[in-house]
Steps between C-alpha positions, in 0.01 A plus 500: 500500500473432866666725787716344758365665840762799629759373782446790822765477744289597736296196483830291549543684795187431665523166462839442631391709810222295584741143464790654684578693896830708497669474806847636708751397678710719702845393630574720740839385735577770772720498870301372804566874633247636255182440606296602186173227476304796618616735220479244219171400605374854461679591144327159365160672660574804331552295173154309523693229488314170677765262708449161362773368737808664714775251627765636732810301536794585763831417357859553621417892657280573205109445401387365218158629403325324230159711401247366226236775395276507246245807380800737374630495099906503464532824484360591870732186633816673338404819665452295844841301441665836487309650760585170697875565472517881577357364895812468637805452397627138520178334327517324171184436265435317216163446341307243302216484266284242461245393270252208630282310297195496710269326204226807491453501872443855579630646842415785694 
């Protein structure tokens, strides 16, 4: 009788971390009277989240803020989206997760 070898989890896990970089994108759509850059900037800080890229867009009296971050699991980018949103109040957020297959390359 031969034994199959035991299935961990754990070692699934690891191996997916190493091929994969989780990512988020936050939405955020406020009035060109707010002037909040400053304040998001500091709540990402806060987070430990690391701005991968930040894309401001001006659009018909409103800004359009685009913000990529990495270095933060979903739960800490809910609790930023809502955090986000209680700023002022005429902002909308929205936020993405991303998974990116990055082939085993680590990052730092």
């Amino acid at each position: 009788m031969t034994t199959q070898p035991t299935f961990s989890p754990s070692d699934d896990i690891s191996a997916w971390r190493s091929q994969f970089r989780l990512t988020h994108t936050f939405h955020v759509l406020l009035g060109t009277s707010e002037p909040v850059a400053g304040a998001l900037e500091a709540l990402l800080k806060r987070a430990g989240a690391r701005i991968e890229k930040w894309v401001i867009v001006r659009r018909a009296g409103c800004y359009e803020h685009c913000i990529i971050v990495e270095g933060i699991d979903d739960e800490a980018a809910r609790a930023l989206r809502k955090e986000f949103a209680g700023l002022t109040g005429q902002i909308k957020v929205h936020v993405e997760h991303m998974l990116h297959l990055d082939g085993g390359v680590a990052r730092h």
